[in-house]
C-alpha positions in Angstrom: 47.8 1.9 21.4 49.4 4.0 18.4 52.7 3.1 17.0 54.4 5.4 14.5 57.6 4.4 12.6 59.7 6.1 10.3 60.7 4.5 7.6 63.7 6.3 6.0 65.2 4.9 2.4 68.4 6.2 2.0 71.4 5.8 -0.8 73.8 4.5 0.8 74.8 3.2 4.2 77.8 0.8 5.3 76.7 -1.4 7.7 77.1 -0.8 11.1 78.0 2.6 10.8 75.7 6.1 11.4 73.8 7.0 8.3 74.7 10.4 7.2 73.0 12.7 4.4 70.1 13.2 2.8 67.1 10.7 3.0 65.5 9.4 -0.5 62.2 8.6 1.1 60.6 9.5 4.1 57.3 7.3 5.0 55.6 7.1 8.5 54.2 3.2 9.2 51.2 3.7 11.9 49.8 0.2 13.6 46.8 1.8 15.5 45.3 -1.0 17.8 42.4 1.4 18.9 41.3 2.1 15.6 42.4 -1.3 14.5 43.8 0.2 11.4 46.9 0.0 9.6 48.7 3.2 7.4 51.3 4.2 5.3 52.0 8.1 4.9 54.6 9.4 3.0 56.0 12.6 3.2 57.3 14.2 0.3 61.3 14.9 0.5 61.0 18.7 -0.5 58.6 19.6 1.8 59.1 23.3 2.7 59.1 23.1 6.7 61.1 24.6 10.0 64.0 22.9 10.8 64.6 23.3 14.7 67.5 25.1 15.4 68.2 26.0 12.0 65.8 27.3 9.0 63.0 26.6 6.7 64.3 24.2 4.1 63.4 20.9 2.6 62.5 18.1 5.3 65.2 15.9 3.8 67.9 18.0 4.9 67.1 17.5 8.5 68.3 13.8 8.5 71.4 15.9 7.0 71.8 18.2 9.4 71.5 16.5 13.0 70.9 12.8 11.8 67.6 10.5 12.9 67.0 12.9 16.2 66.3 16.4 14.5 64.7 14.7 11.9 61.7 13.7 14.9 62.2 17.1 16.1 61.3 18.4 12.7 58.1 16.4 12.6 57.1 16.9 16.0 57.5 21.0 15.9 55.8 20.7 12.0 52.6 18.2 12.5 52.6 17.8 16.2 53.4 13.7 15.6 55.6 12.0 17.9 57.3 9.2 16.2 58.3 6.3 18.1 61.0 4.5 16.3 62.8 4.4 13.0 64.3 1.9 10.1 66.9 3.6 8.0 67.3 1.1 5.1 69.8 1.5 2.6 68.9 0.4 -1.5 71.0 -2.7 -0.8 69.2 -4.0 2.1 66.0 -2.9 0.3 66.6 -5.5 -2.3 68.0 -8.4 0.3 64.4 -7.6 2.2 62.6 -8.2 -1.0 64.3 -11.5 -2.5 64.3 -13.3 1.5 60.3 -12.6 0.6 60.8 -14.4 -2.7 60.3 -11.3 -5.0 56.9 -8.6 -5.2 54.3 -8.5 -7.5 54.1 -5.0 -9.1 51.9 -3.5 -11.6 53.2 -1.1 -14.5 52.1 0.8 -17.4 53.4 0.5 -21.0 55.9 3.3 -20.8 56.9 2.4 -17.1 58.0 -0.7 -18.7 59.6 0.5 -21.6 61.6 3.2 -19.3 63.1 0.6 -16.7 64.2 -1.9 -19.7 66.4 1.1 -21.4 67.6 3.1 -18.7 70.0 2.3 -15.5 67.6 2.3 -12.5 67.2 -1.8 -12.6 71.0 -1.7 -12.7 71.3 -5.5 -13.5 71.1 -6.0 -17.2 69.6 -9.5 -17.2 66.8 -8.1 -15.2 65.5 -5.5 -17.5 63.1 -7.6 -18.8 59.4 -6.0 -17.5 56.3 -6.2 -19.8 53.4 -4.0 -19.1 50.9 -5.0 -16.6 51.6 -7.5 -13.8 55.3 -8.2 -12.6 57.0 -10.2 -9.9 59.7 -8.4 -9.0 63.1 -9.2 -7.4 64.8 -6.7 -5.2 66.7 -5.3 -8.1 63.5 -4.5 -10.6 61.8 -3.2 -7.6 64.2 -0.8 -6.3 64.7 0.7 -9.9 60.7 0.8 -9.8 61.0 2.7 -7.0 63.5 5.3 -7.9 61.7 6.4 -11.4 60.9 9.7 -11.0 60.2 10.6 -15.0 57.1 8.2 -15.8 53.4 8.9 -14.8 52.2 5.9 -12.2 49.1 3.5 -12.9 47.0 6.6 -10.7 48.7 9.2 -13.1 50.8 11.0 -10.3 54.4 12.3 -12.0 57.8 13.5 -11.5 58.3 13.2 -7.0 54.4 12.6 -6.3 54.6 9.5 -8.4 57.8 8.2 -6.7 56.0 8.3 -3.7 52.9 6.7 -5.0 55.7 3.8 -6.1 57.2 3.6 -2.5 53.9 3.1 -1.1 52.9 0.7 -3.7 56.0 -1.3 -3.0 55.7 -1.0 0.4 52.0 -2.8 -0.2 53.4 -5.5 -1.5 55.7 -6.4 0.7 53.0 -6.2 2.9 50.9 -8.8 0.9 53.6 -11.2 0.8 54.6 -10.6 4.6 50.9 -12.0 5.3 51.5 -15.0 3.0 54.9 -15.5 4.6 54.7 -18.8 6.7 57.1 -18.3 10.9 60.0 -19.5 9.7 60.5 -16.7 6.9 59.1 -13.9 9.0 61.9 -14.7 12.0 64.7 -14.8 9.0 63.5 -11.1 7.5 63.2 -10.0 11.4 67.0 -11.5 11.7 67.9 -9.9 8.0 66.0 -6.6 9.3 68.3 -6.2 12.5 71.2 -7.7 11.2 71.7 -4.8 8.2 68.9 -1.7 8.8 69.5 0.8 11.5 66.9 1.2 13.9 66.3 2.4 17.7 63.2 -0.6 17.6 64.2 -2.9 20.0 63.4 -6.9 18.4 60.7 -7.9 21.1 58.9 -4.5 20.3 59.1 -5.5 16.1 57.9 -9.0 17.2 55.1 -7.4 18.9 54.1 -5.3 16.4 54.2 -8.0 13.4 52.5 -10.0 15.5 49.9 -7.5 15.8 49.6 -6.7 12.0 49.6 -10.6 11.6 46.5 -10.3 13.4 45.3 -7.5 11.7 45.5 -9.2 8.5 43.8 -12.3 9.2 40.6 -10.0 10.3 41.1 -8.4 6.8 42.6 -5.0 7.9 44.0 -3.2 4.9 47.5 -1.0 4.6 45.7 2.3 3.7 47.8 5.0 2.3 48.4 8.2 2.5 50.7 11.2 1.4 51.3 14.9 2.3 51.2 17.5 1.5 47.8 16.8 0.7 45.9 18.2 -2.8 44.6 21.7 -3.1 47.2 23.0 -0.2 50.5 22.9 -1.9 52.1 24.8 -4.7 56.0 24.7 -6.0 58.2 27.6 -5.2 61.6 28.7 -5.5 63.2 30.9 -2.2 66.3 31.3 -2.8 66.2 29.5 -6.4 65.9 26.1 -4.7 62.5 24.0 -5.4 60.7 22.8 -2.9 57.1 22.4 -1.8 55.6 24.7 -0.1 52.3 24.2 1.4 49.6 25.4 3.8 50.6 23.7 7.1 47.3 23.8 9.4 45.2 21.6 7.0 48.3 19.1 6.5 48.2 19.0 10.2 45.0 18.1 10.9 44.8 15.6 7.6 47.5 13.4 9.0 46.4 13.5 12.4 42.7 12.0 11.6 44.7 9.5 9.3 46.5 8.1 12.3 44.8 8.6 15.2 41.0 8.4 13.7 38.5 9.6 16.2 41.1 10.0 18.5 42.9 12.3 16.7 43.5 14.4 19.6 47.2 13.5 21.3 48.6 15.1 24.0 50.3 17.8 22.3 53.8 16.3 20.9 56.3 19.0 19.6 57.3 19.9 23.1 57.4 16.4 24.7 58.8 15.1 21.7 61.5 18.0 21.1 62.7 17.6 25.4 62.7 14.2 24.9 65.3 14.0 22.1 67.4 16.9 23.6 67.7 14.5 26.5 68.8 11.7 24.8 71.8 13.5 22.9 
């Protein structure tokens, strides 16, 4: 009754062919029909964490390293998650998703604004043309919202923490317009969703499960967010001259466990099945 995907933004992939290298953004999408909740965590890139088989690094090199598998064994052996399917979407595909959806609305500050109309992340001229405030954004502006990395957020989150506050803001609003979204749209961005992103998620399991946040939304169930490392149990460090994240893991653990599973926070332990599982597959 708890269904955790991956959702994996990544520079550049061709279609039809295996993504390779390292991942942009890392997010977990939870749809928990117990709890009747719906969740967005993100997981920030340069996370300092085990890498099976290999050594403590960022958690963006795993996709690197062994592709979309020893990526799930790095989050199973780290947080004890099992995840149960991925979407690897590339920036292009990103922006197809969001203008079939007819554009996002997006709220910025002054100097958000001012940063995306001078510099190259909307990389169409003729749409670098944000105000402060309220936007509707097409694919373009958004994924160049997304990418800013140098510009304190509406919350005040900077440099990677507030690109990850703007990937789960984004990610909100697609969600917002998914729930205004009459059939006929929703089985075109399904079509446009399998057609171009790579995913282990077979169709009928993505119908089921937007049929089950369909429902979800009509009660009024919001996308809550998340992120971790979580505050007060991180701090930046440097081994090897490299910076990363490094945090305390047990409290991370338990924090994202509770934000999934609720008051049923307490899986059958996952590393193990998830890491035999995977091997098994290969």
């Amino acid at each position: 009754g708890v269904y955790n995907i991956l959702l994996l933004g990544v520079e550049a992939i061709g279609n039809n062919s295996v993504a390779s290298g390292r991942t942009d953004s890392i997010m977990i999408a939870t749809l928990n029909t117990k709890q009747k909740t719906l969740g967005l965590t993100s997981i920030m890139r340069d996370s300092y964490v085990e890498i099976p088989g290999y050594y403590k690094t960022k958690i963006n090199a795993a996709f690197g390293h062994g592709g979309i598998n020893l990526l799930y064994e790095t989050i199973a052996y780290n947080y004890n998650l099992r995840v149960d399917g991925s979407a690897i979407v590339s920036f292009e595909t990103f922006q197809k998703i969001i203008d079939e959806l007819g554009g996002i609305d997006i709220e910025i500050t002054p100097a958000e604004a001012q940063y995306l109309n001078t510099k190259n992340y909307v990389s169409k001229k003729s749409n670098r043309n944000l105000k402060p405030g309220w936007n509707h954004m097409n694919g373009n502006q958004a994924l160049g919202y997304a990418r800013v990395r140098y510009r304190a957020t509406l919350d005040g989150s900077v440099d990677d923490f507030g690109r990850t506050s703007r990937h789960r803001r984004v990610i909100g609003a697609i969600f917002k317009e998914v729930k205004k979204s009459n059939p006929i749209t929703l089985v075109k961005l399904l079509d446009t969703i399998f057609s171009q992103v790579q995913t282990d998620i077979k169709k009928s399991n993505a119908s089921s499960y937007l049929a089950e946040i369909m429902e979800f939304s009509l009660d009024g169930v919001p996308l809550d967010n998340f992120r971790i490392p979580i505050d007060g149990t991180y701090r930046e460090a440097r081994p090897n001259g490299v910076s990363v994240v490094d945090f305390d893991l047990e409290p991370n653990k338990e924090a994202l466990l509770e934000f999934i599973f609720g008051s049923h926070k307490e899986p059958e332990p996952a590393s193990e099945a998830a890491i035999s599982s995977e091997k098994k597959s290969k």
